[in-house]
C-alpha positions as CSV (number, residue, x, y, z in Angstrom):
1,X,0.0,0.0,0.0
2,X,1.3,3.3,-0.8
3,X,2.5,6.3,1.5
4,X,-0.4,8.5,-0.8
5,X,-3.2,6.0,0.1
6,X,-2.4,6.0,3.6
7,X,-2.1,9.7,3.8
8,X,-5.3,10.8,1.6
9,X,-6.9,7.7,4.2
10,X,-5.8,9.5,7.5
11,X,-7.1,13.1,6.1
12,X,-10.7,11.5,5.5
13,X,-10.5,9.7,8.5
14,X,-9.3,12.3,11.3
15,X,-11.9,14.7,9.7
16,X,-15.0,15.6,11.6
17,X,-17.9,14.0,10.9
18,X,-20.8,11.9,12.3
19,X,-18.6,8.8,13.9
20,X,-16.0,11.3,15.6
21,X,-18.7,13.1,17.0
22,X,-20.7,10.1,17.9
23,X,-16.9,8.7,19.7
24,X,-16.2,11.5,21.3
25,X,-19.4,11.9,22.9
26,X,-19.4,8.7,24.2
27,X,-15.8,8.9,25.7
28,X,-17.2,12.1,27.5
29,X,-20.2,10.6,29.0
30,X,-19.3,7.1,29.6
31,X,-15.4,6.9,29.8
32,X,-12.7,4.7,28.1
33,X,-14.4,1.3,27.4
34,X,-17.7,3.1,25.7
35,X,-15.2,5.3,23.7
36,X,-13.5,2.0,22.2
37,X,-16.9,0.2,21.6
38,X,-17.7,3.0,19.7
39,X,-14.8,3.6,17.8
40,X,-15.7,-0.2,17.1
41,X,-19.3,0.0,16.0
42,X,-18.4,2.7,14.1
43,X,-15.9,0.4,11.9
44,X,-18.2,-1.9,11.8
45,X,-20.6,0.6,10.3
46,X,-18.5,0.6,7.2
47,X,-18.6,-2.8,6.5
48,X,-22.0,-2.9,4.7
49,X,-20.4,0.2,2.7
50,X,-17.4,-1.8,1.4
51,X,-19.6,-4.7,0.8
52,X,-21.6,-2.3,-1.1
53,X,-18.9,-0.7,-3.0
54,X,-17.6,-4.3,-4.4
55,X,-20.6,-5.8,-5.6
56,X,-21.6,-2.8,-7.4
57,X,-24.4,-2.0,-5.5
58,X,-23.3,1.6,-4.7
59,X,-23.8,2.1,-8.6
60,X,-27.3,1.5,-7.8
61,X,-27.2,4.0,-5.0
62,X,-26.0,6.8,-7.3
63,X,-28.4,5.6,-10.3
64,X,-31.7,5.6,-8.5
65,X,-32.9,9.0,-6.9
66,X,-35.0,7.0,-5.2
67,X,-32.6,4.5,-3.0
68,X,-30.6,7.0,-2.8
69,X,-32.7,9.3,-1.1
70,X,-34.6,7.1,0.8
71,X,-30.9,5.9,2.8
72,X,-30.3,9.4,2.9
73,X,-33.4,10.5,4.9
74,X,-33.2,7.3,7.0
75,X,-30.1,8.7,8.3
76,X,-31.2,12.4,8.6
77,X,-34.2,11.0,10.6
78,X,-31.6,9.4,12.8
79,X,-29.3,12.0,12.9
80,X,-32.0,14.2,14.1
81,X,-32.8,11.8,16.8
82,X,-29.3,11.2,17.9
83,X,-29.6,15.6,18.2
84,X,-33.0,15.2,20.5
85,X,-31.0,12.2,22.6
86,X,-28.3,14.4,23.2
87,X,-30.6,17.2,25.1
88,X,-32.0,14.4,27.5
89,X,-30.3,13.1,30.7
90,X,-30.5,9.5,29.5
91,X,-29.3,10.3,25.7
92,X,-26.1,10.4,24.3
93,X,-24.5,12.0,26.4
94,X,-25.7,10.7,30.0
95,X,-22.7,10.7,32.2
96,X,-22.5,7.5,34.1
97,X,-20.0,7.7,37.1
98,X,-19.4,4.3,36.8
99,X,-19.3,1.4,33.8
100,X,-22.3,0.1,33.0
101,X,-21.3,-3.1,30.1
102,X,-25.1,-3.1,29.5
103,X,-25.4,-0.1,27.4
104,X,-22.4,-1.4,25.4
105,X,-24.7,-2.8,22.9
106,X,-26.5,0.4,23.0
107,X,-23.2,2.5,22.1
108,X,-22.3,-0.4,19.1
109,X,-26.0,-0.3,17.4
110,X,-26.0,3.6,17.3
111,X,-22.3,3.6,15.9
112,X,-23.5,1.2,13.6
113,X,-26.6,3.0,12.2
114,X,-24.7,6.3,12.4
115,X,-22.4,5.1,9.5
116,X,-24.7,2.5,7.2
117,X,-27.7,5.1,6.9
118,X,-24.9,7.8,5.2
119,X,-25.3,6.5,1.2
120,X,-22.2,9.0,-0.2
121,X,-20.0,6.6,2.0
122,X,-20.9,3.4,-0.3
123,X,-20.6,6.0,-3.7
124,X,-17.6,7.2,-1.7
125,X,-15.6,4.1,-1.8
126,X,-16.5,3.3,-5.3
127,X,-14.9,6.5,-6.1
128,X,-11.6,6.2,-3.5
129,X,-10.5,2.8,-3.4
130,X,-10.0,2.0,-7.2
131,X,-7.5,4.6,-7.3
132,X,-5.3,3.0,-5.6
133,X,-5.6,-0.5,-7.2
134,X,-3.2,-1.1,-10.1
135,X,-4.5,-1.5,-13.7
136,X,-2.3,-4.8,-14.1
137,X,-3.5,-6.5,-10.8
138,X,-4.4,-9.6,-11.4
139,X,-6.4,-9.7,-8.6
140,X,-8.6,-7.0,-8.2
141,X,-11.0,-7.2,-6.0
142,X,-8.4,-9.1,-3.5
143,X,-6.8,-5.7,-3.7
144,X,-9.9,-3.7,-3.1
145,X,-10.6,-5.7,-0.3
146,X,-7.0,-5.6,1.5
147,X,-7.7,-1.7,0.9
148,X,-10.8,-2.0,2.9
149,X,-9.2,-3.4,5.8
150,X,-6.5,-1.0,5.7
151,X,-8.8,2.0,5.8
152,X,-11.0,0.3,8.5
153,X,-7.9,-0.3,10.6
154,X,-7.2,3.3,10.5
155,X,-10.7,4.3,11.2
156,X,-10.8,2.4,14.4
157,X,-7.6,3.2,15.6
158,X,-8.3,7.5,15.1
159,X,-11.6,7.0,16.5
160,X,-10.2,5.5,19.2
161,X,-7.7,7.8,19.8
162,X,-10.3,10.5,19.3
163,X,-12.7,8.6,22.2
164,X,-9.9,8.4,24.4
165,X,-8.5,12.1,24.4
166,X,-12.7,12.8,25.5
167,X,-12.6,9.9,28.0
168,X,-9.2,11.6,29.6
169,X,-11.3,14.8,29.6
170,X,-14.3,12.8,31.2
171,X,-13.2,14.0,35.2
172,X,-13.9,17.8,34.4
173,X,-16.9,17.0,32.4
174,X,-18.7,15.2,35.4
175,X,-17.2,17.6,38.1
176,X,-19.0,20.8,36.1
177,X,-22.8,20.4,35.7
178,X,-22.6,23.7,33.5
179,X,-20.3,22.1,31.1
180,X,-22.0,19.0,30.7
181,X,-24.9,21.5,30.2
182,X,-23.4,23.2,27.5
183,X,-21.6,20.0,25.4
184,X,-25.2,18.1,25.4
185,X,-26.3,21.6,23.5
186,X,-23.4,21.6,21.4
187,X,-23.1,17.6,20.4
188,X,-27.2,18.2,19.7
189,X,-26.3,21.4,17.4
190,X,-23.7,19.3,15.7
191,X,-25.9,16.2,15.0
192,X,-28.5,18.6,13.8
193,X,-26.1,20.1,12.1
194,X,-25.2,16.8,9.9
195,X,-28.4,16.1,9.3
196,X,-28.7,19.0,7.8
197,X,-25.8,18.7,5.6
198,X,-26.8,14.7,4.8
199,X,-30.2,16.3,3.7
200,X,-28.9,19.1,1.6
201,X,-26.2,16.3,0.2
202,X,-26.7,15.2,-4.0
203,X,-25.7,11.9,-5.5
């Protein structure tokens, strides 16, 4: 794998969007362990993605208005209620002093949903990995796949890292009622604000 596809793959990864939000508000409210179970569900969320990309069923995606914009609002009906969660003491961002493994499911299903209902991610993969997949390969879609794994090993491991820097961060959060106040507003105006963007967002 080349030094280009690993850089161009950190820049899209490490870039803000609805799993980094989604990890770092669960290593604020819920400490180390949700912040790595989400980091995980979100990886997992781009598995269906990839699956899409190689069997060609992202072409469909960007063919069909309709599919396309039936995913889409799935996920900006989501998004928004991921925003309304947020506000509310037992949403997103309810702090729990202590671990509680039971809403680790919870924390992987949201991750999950979070990344599968966002269809520019299957078109996106269609577009990115082929690049870097050489004309003479005899093996394609072997390279396509190794590709995958690469970029979803990279996704986990800056999500975590992402999760973790909030976890560290966690101590102040619970100690200051006003700034848990104020980041349940703010993670809210930012889920809002990607659904918004999702919504407004063309084949």
């Amino acid at each position: 794998m080349s030094l280009q596809f690993w850089l161009t793959t950190l820049v899209i990864v490490a870039a803000p969007g609805t799993g980094v939000v989604y990890t770092l508000a669960a290593g604020l409210s819920r400490g180390a362990r949700a912040s790595l179970v989400a980091a995980f569900g979100c990886t997992l969320g781009i598995l269906p993605h990839v699956g899409a990309a190689l069997v060609g069923l992202a072409a469909v995606l960007h063919a069909s208005a309709l599919a396309f914009s039936a995913v889409k609002y799935a996920g900006v009906a989501y998004l928004l209620y991921m925003a309304w969660r947020a506000l509310g003491e037992s949403g997103a961002l309810s702090v729990e002093r202590t671990a509680d493994r039971r809403s680790d499911c919870r924390v992987v299903v949201d991750a999950i949903l979070v990344n599968i209902l966002n269809p520019k991610l299957s078109i996106f993969f269609v577009a990115f990995l082929p690049q870097f997949v050489d004309a003479r390969d005899a093996y394609p879609l072997l390279s396509m796949i190794e590709l995958s794994a690469a970029f979803m090993a990279a996704t986990f491991v800056v999500f975590a890292l992402y999760g973790l820097f909030a976890a560290y961060l966690r101590d102040h959060v619970i100690a200051r009622p006003r700034v848990l106040a104020w980041l349940r507003r703010s993670f809210a105006a930012v889920f809002g604000a990607l659904a918004v963007r999702l919504a407004l967002t063309e084949r």
